[in-house]
Biopython code that builds the backbone (N, CA, C, O; Angstrom):
import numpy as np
from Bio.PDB.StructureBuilder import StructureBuilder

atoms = [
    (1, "UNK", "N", (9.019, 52.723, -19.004)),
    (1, "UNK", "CA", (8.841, 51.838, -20.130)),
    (1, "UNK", "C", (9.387, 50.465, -19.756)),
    (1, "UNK", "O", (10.539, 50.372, -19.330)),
    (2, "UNK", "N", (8.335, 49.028, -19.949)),
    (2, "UNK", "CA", (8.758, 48.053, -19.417)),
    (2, "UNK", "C", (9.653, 47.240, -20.539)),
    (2, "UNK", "O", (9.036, 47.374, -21.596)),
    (3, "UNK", "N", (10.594, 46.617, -20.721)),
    (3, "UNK", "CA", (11.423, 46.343, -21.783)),
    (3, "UNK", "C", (10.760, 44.393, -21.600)),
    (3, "UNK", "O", (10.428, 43.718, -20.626)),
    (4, "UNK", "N", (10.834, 44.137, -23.003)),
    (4, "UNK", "CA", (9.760, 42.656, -22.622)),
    (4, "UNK", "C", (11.330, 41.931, -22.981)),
    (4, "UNK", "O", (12.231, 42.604, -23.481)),
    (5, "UNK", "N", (11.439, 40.926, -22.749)),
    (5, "UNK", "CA", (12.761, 40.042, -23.041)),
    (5, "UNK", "C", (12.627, 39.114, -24.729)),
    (5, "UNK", "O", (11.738, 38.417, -25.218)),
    (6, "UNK", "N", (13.719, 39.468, -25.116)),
    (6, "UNK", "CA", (13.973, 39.109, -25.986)),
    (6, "UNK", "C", (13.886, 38.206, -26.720)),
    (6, "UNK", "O", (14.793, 37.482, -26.309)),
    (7, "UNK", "N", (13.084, 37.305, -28.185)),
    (7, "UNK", "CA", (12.791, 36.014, -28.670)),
    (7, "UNK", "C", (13.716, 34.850, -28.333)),
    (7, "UNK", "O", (13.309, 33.755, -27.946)),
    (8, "UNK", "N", (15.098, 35.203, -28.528)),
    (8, "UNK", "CA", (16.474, 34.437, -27.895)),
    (8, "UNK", "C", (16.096, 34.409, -26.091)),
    (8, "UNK", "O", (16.336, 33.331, -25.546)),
    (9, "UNK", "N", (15.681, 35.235, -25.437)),
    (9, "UNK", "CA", (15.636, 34.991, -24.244)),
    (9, "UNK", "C", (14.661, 33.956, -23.823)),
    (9, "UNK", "O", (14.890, 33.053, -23.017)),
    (10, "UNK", "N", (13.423, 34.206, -24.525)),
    (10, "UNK", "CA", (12.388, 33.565, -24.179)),
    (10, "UNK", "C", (12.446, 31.906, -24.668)),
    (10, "UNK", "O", (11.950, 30.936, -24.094)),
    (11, "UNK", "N", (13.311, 31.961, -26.055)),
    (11, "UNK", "CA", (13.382, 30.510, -26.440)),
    (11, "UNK", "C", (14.184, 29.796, -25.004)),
    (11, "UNK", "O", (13.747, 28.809, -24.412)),
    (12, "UNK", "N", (15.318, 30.480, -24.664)),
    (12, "UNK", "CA", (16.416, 29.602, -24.071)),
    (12, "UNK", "C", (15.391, 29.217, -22.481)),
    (12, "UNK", "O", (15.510, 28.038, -22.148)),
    (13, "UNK", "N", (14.585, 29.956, -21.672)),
    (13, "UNK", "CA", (13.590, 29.890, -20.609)),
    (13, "UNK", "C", (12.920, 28.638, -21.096)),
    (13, "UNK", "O", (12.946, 27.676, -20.328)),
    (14, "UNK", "N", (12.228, 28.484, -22.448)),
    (14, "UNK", "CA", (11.191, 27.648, -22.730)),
    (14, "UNK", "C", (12.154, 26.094, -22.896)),
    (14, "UNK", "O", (11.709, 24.954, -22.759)),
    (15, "UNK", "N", (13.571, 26.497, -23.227)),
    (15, "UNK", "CA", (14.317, 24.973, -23.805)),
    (15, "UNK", "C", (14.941, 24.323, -22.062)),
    (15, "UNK", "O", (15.159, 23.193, -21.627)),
    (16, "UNK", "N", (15.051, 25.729, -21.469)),
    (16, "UNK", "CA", (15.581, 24.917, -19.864)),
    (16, "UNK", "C", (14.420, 24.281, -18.745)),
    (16, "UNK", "O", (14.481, 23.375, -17.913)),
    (17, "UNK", "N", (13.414, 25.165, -19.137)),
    (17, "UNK", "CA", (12.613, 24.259, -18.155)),
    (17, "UNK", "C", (12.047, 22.852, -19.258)),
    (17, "UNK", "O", (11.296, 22.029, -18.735)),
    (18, "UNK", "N", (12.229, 22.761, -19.934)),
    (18, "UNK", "CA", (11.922, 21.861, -20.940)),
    (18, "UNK", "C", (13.150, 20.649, -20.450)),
    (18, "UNK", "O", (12.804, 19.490, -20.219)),
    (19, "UNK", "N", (14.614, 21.105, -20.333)),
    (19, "UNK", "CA", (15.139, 20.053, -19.756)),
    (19, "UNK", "C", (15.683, 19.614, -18.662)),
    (19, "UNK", "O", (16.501, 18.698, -18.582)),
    (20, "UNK", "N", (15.099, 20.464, -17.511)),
    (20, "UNK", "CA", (14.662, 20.371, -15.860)),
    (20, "UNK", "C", (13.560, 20.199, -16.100)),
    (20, "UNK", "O", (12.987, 21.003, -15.364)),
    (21, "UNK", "N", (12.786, 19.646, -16.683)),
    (21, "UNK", "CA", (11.581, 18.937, -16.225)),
    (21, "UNK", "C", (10.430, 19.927, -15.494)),
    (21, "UNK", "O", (9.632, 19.455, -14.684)),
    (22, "UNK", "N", (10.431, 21.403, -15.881)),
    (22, "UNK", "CA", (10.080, 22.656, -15.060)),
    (22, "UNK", "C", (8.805, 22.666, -16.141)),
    (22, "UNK", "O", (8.954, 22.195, -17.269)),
    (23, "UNK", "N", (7.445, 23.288, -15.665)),
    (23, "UNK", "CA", (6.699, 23.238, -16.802)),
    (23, "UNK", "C", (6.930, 24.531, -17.414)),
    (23, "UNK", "O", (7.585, 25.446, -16.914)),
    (24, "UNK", "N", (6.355, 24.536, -18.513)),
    (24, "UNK", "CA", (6.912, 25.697, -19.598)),
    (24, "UNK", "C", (5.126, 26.647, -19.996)),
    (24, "UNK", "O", (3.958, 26.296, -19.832)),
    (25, "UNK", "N", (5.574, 27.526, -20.383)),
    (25, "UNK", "CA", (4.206, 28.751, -20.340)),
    (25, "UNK", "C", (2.905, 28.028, -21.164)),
    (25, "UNK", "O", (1.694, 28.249, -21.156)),
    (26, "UNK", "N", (3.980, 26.815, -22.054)),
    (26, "UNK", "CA", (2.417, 26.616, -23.046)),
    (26, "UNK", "C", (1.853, 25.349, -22.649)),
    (26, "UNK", "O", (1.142, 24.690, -23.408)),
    (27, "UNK", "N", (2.139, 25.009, -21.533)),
    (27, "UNK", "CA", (1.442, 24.101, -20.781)),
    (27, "UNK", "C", (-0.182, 24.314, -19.891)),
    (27, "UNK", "O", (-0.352, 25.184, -19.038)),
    (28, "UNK", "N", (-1.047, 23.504, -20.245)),
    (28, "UNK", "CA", (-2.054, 23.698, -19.821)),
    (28, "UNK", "C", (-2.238, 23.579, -18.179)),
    (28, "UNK", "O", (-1.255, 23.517, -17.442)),
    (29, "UNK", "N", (-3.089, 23.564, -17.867)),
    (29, "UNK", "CA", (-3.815, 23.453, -16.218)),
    (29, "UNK", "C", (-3.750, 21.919, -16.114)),
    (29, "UNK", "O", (-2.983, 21.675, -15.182)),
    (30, "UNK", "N", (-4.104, 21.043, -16.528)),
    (30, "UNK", "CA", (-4.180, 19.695, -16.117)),
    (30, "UNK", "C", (-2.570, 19.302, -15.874)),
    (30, "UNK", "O", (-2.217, 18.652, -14.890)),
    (31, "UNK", "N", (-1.657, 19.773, -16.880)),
    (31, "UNK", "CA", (-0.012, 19.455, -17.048)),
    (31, "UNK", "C", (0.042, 19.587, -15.722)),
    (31, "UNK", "O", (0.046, 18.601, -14.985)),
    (32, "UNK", "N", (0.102, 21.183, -15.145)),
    (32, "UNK", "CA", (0.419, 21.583, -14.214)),
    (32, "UNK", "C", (0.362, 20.647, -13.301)),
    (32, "UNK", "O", (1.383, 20.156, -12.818)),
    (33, "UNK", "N", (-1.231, 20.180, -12.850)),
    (33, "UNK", "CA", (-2.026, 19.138, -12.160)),
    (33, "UNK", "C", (-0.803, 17.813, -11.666)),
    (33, "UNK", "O", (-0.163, 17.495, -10.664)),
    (34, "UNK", "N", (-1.006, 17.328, -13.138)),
    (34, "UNK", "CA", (-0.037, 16.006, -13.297)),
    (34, "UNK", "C", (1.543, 16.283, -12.664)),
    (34, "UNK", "O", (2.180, 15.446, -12.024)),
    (35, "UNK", "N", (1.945, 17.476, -12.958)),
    (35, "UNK", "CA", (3.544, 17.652, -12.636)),
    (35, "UNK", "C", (3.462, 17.735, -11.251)),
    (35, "UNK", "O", (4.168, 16.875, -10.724)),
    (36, "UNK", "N", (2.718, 18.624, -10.260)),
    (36, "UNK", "CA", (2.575, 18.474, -8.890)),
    (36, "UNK", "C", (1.894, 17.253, -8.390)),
    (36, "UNK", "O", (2.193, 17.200, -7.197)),
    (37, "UNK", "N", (1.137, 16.253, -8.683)),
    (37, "UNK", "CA", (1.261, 15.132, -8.206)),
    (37, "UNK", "C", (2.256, 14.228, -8.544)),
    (37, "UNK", "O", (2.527, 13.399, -7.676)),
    (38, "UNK", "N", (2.976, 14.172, -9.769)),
    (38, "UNK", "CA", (3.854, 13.261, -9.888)),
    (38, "UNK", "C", (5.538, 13.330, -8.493)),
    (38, "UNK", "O", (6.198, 12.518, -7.844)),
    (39, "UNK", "N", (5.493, 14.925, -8.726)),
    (39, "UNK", "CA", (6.208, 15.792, -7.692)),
    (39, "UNK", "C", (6.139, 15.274, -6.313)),
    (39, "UNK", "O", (7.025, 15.617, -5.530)),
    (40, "UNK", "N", (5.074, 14.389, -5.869)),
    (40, "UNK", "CA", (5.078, 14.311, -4.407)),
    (40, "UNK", "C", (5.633, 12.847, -4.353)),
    (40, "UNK", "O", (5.717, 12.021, -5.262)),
    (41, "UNK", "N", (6.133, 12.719, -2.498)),
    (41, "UNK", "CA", (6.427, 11.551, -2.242)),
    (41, "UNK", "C", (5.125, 10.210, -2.503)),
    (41, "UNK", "O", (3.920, 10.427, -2.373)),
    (42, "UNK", "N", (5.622, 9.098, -2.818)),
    (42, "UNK", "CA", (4.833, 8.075, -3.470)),
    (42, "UNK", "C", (3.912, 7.807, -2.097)),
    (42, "UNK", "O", (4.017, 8.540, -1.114)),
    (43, "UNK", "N", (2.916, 6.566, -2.157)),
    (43, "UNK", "CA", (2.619, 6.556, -0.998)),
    (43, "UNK", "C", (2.917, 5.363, 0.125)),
    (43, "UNK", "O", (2.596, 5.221, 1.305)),
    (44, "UNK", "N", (3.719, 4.545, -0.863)),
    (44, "UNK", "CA", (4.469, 3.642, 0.122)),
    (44, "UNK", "C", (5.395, 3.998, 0.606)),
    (44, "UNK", "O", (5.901, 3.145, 1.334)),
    (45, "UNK", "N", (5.989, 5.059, 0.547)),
    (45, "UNK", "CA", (7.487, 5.728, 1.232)),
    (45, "UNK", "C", (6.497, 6.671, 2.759)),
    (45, "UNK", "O", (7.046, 6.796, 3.854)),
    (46, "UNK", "N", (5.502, 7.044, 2.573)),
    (46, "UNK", "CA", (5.065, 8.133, 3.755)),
    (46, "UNK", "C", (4.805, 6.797, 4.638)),
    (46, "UNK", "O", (4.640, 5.614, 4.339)),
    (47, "UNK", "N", (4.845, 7.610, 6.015)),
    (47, "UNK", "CA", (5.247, 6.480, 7.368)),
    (47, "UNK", "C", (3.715, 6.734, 8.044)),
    (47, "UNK", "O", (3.319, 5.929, 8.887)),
    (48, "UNK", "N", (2.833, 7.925, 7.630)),
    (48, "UNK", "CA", (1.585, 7.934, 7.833)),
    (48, "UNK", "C", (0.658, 6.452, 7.114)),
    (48, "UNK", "O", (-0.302, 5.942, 7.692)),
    (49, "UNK", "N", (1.203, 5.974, 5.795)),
    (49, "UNK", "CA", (0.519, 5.576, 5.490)),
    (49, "UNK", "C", (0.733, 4.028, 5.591)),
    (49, "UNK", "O", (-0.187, 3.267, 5.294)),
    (50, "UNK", "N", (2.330, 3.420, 6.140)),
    (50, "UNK", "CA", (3.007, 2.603, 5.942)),
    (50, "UNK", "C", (2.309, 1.670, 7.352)),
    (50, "UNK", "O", (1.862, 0.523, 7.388)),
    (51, "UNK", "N", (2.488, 3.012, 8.730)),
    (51, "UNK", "CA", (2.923, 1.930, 9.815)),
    (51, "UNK", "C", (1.108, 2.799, 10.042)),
    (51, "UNK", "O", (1.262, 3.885, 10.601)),
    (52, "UNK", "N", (0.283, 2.635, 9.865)),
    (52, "UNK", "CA", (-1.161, 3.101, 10.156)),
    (52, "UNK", "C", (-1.680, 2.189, 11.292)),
    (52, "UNK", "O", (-2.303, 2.572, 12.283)),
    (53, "UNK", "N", (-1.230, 0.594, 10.912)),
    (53, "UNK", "CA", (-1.678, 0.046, 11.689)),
    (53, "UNK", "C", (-0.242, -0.656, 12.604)),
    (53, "UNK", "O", (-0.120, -1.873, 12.467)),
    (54, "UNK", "N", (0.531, -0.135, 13.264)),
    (54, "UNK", "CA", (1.801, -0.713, 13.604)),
    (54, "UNK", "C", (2.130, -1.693, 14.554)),
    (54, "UNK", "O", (3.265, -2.169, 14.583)),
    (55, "UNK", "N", (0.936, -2.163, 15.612)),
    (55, "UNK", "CA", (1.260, -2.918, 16.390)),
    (55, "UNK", "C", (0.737, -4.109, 15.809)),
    (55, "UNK", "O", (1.029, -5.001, 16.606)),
    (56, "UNK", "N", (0.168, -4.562, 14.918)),
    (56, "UNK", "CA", (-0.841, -5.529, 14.022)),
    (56, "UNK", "C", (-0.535, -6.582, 15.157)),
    (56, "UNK", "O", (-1.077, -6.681, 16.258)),
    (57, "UNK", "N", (0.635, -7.464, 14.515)),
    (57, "UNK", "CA", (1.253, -8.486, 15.092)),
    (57, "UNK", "C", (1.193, -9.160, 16.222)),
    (57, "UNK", "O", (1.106, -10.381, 16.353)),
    (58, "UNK", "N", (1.274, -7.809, 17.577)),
    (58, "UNK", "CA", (1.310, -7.501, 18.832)),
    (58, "UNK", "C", (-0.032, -7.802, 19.360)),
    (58, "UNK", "O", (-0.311, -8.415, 20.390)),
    (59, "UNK", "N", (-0.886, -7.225, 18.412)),
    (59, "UNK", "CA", (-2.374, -6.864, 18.932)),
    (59, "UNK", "C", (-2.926, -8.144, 18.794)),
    (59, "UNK", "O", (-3.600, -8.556, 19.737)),
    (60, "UNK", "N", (-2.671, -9.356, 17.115)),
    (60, "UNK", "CA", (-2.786, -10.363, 17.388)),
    (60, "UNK", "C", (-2.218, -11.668, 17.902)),
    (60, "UNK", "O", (-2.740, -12.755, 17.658)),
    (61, "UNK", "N", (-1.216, -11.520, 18.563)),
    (61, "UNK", "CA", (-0.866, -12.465, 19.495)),
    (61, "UNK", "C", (-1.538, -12.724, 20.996)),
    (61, "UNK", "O", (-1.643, -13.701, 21.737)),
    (62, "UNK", "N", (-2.059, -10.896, 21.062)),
    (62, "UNK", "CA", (-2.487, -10.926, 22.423)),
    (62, "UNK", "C", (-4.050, -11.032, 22.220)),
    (62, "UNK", "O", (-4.831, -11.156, 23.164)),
    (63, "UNK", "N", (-4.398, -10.976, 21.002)),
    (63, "UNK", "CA", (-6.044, -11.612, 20.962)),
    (63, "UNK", "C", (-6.142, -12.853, 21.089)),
    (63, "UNK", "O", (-7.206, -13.356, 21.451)),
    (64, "UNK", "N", (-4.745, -13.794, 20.738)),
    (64, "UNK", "CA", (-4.693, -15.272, 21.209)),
    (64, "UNK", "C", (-4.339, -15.518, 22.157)),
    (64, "UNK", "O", (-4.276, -16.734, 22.342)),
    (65, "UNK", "N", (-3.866, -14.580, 23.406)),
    (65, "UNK", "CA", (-3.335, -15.444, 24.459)),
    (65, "UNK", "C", (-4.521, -15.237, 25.051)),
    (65, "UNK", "O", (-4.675, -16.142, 25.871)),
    (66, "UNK", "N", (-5.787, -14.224, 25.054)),
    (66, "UNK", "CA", (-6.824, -14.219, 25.521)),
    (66, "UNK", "C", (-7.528, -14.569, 25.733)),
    (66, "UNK", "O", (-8.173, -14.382, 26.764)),
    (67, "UNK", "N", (-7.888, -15.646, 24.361)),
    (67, "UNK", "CA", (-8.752, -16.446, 23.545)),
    (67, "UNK", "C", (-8.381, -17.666, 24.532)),
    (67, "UNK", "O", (-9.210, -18.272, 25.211)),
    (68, "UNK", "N", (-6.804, -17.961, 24.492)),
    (68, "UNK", "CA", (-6.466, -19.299, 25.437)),
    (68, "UNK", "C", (-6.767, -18.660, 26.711)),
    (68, "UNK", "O", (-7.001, -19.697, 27.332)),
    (69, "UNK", "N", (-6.929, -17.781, 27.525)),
    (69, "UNK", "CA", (-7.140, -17.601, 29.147)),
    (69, "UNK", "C", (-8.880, -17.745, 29.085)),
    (69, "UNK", "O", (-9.649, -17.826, 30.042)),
    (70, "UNK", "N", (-9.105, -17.746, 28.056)),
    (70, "UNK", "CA", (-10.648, -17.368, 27.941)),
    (70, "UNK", "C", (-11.410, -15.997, 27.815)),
    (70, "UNK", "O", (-12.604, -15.998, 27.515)),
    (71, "UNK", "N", (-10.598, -14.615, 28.084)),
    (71, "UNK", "CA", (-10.938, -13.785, 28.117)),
    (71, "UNK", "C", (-11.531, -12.905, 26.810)),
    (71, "UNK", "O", (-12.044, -11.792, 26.922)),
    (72, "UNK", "N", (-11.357, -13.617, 25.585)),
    (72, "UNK", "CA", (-11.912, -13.363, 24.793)),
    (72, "UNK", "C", (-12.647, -14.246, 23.427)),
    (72, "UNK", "O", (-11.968, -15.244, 23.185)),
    (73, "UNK", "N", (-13.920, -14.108, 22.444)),
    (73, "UNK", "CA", (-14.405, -14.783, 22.273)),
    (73, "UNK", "C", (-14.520, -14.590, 21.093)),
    (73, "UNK", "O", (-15.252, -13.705, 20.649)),
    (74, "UNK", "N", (-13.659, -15.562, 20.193)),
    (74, "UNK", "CA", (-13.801, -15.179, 18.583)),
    (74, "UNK", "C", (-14.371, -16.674, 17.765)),
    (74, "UNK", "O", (-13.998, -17.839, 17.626)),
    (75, "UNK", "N", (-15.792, -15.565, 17.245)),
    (75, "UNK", "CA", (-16.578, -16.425, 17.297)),
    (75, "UNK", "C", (-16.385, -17.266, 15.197)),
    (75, "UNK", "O", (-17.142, -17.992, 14.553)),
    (76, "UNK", "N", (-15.160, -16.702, 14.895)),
    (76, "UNK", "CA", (-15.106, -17.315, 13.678)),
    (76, "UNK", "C", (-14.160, -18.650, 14.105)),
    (76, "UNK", "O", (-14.513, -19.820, 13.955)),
    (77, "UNK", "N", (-13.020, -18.248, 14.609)),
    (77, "UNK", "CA", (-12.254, -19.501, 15.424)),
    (77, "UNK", "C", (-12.852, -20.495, 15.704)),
    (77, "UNK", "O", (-12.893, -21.601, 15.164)),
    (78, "UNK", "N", (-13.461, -19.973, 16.821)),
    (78, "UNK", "CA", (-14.428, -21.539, 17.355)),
    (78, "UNK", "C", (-15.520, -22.018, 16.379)),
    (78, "UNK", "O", (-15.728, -23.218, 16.550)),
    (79, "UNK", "N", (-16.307, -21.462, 15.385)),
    (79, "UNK", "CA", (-17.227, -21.993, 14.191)),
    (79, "UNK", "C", (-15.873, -23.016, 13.546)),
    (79, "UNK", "O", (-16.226, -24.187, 13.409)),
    (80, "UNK", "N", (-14.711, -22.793, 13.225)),
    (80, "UNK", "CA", (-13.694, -23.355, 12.005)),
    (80, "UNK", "C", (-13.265, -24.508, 13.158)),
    (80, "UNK", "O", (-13.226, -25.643, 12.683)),
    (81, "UNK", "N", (-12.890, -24.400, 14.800)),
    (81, "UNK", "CA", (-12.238, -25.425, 14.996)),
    (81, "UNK", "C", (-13.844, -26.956, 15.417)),
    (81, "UNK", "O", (-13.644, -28.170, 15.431)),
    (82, "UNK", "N", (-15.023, -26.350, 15.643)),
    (82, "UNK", "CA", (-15.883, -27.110, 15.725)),
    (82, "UNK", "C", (-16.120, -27.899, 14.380)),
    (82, "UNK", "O", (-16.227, -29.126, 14.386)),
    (83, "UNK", "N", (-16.208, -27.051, 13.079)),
    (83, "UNK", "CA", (-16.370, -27.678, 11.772)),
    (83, "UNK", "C", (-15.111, -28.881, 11.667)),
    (83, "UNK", "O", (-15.426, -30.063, 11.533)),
    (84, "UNK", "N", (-14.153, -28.598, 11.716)),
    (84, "UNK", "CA", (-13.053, -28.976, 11.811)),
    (84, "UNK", "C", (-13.058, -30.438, 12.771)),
    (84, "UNK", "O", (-12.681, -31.522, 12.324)),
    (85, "UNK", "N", (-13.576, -30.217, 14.208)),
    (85, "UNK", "CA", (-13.858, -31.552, 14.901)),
    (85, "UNK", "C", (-15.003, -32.141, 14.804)),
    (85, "UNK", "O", (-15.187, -32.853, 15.791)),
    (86, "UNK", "N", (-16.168, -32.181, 13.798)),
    (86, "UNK", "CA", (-16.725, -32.858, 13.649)),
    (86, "UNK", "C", (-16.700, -33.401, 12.590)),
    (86, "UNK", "O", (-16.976, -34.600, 12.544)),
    (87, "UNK", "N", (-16.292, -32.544, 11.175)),
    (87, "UNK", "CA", (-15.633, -33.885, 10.284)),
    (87, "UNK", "C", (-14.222, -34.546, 10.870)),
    (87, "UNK", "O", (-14.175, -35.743, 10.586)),
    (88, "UNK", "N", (-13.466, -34.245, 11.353)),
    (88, "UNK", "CA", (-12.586, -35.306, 12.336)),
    (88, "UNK", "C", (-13.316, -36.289, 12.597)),
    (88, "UNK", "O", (-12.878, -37.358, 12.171)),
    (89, "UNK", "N", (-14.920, -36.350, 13.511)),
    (89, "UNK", "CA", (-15.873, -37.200, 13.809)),
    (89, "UNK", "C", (-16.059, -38.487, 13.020)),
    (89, "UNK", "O", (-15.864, -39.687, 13.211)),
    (90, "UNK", "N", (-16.600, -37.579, 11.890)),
    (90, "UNK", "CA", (-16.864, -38.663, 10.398)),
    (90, "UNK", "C", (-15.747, -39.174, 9.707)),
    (90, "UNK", "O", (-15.780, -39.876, 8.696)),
    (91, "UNK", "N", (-14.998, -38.871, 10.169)),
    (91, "UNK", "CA", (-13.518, -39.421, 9.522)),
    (91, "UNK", "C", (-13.225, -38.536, 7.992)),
    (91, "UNK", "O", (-12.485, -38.820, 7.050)),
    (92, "UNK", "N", (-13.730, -37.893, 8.115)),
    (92, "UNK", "CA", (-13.658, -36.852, 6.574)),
    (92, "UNK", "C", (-12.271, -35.516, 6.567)),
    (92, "UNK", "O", (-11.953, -34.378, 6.221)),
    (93, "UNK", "N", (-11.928, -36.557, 7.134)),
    (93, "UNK", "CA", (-10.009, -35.583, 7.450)),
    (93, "UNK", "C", (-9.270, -35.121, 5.895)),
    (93, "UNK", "O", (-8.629, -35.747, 5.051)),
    (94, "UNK", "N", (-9.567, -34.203, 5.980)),
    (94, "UNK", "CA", (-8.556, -34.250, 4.363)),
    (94, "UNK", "C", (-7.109, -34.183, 5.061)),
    (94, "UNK", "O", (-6.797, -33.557, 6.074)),
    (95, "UNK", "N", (-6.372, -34.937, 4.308)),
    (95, "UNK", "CA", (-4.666, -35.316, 4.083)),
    (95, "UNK", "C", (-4.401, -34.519, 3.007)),
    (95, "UNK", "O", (-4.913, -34.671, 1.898)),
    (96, "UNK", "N", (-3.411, -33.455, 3.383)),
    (96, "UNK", "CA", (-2.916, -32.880, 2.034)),
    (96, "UNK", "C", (-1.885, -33.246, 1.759)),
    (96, "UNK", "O", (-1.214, -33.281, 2.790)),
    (97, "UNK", "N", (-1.260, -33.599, 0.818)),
    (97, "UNK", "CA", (-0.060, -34.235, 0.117)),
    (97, "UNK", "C", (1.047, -33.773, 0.521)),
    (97, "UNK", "O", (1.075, -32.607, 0.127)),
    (98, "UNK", "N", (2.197, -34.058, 1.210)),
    (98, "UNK", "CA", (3.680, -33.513, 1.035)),
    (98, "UNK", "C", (4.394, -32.881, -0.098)),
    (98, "UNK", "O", (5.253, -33.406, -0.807)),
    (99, "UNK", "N", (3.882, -31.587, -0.171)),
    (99, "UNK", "CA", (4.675, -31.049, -1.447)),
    (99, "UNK", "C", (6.115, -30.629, -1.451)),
    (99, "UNK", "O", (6.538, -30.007, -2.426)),
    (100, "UNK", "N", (6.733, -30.854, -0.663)),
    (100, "UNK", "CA", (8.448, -31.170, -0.654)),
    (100, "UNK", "C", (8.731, -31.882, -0.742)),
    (100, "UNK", "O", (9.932, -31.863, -0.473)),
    (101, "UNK", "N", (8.228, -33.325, -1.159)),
    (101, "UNK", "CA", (8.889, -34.428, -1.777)),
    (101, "UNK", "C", (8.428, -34.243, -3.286)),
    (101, "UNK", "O", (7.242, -34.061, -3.561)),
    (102, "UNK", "N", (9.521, -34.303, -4.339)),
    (102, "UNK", "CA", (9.350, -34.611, -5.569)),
    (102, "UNK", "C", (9.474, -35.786, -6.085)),
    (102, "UNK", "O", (10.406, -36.538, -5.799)),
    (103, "UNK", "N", (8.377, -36.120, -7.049)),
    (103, "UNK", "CA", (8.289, -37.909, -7.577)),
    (103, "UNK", "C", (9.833, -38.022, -8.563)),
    (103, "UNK", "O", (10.146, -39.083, -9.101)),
]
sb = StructureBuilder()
sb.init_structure("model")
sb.init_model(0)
sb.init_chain("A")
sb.init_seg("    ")
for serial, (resi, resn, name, xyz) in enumerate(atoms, 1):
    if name == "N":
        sb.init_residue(resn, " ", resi, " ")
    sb.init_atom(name, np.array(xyz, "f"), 0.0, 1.0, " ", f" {name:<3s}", serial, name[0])
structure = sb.get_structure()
């Protein structure tokens, strides 16, 4: 004979996971859902997702020292510094204002 636990037992189960944050029997399937994702590490803390691309920096310094040996050819660079020297040409230089001096 299986003995079922007691209304006092079952309240005090339902009031502790209630204040451990534990889900409780009359919680649905989606709760559940929500409590195990909230449960996991965020995703700016995982180092999978942080350093994915980790040499960034590295990778572009050395696409510029390339660019200066010639060994490589980036063709947005050279479109911006040609645009760039031919309004120089026309004298169409924009001057942008010194914004660390205050009037």
């Amino acid at each position: 004979m299986s003995r079922s636990p007691s209304q006092y037992a079952k309240h005090m189960k339902h009031l502790s996971a209630r204040i451990f944050g534990e889900p409780t029997q009359q919680q649905q399937f989606q709760a559940h859902r929500v409590i195990k994702l909230m449960s996991k590490q965020p995703f700016y803390k995982k180092t999978e997702f942080v350093n994915y691309y980790p040499k960034i920096f590295e990778t572009g310094r050395l696409f510029i020292k390339l660019r200066d040996l010639g060994l490589y050819v980036d063709e947005h660079l050279d479109f911006n510094e040609e645009y760039q020297r031919l309004r120089e040409a026309r004298g169409k230089v924009f001057v942008r204002k010194d914004w660390s001096k205050k009037n």
